[in-house]
C-alpha positions in Angstrom: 0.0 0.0 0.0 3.6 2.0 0.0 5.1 2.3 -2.6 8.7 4.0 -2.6 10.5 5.2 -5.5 13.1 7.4 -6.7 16.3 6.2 -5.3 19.5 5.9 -7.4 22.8 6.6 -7.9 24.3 9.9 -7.6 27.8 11.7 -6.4 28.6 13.3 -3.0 26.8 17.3 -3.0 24.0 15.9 -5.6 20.4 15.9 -4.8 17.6 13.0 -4.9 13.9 13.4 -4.4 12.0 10.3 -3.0 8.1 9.5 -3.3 6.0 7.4 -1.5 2.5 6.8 -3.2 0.0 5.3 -0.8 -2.8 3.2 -2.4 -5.9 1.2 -1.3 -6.7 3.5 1.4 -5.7 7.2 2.0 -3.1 8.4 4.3 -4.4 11.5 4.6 -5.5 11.3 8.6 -1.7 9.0 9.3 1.8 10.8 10.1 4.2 9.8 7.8 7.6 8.6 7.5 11.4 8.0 6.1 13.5 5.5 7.1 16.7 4.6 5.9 19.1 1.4 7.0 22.3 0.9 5.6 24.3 -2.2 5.4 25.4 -3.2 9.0 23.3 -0.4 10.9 19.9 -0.5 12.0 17.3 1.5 11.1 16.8 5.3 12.1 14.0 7.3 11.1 15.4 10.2 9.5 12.2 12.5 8.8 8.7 13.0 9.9 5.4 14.3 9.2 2.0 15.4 10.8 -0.9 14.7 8.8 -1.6 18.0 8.0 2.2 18.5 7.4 2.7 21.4 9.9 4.6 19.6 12.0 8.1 17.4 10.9 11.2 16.0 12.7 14.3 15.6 11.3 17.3 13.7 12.5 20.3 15.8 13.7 22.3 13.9 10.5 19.9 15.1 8.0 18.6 18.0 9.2 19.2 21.4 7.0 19.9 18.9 3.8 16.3 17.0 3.7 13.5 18.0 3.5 9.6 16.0 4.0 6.5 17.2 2.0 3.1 15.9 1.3 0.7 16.1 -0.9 -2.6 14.7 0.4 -4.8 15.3 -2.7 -2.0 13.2 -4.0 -1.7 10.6 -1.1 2.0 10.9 -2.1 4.8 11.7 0.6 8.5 13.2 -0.8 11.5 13.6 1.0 14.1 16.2 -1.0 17.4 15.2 -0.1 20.1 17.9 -0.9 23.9 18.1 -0.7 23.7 13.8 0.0 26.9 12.7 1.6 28.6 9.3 1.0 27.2 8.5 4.8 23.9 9.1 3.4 23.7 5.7 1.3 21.5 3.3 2.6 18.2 1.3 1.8 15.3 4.2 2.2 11.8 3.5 3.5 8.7 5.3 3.8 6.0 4.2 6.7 3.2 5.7 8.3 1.4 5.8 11.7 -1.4 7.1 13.3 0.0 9.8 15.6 3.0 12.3 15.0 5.8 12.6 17.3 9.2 14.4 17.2 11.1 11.7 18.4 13.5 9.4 16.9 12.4 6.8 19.3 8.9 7.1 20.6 7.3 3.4 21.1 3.9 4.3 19.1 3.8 1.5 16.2 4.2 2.2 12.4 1.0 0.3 11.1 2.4 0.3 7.1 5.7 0.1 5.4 7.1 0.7 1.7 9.3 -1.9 0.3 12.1 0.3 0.2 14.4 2.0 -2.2 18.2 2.2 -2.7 20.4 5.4 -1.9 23.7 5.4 -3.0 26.0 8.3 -2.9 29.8 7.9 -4.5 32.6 9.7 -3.5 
């Protein structure tokens, strides 16, 4: 029902813009989000979104560089990544849950996932 797309390959100080359609349903009413998990690390949410997307969170490594949108006409989420960094490759993810919080780490559960889409960032 998340479907991420987008990723590819591109050098250090290059941009990338990711999507995440939703389908089935509408995500309208759900905070949405981006993972990312590279090879060896776990996962870390690196953005966030309120439903009305007034509200987002970023992570300290991304923050000033990304940037999370939505379009809810569009059920589509984006996350405009600027000046990418080699540190910055990684497997990306879009998810969404019913409540926004600014917090890498709050407990609340993600209810739906995107298959993911590769990141990679030469040097």
């Amino acid at each position: 029902q998340l479907q991420a797309s987008g990723g590819g390959l591109v050098q250090a100080g290059g941009s990338l813009r990711l999507s995440c359609a939703a389908s089935g349903r509408s995500f309208s009413n759900y905070a949405m989000g981006w993972f990312r998990q590279a090879p060896g690390k776990e996962r870390e949410l690196v953005a966030h979104i309120s439903w009305s997307g007034g509200t987002t969170y970023y992570a300290d490594s991304v923050k000033g560089r990304f940037t999370i949108s939505r379009d809810n006409a569009k059920n589509t989420v984006f996350l405009q990544m600027n000046s990418l960094k080699p540190d910055d490759t990684a497997v990306y993810y879009c998810a969404a849950r019913q409540r926004f919080f600014a917090s890498a780490n709050h407990p609340f559960p993600w209810d739906y996932w995107g298959q993911g889409t590769q990141v990679t960032v030469s040097s």
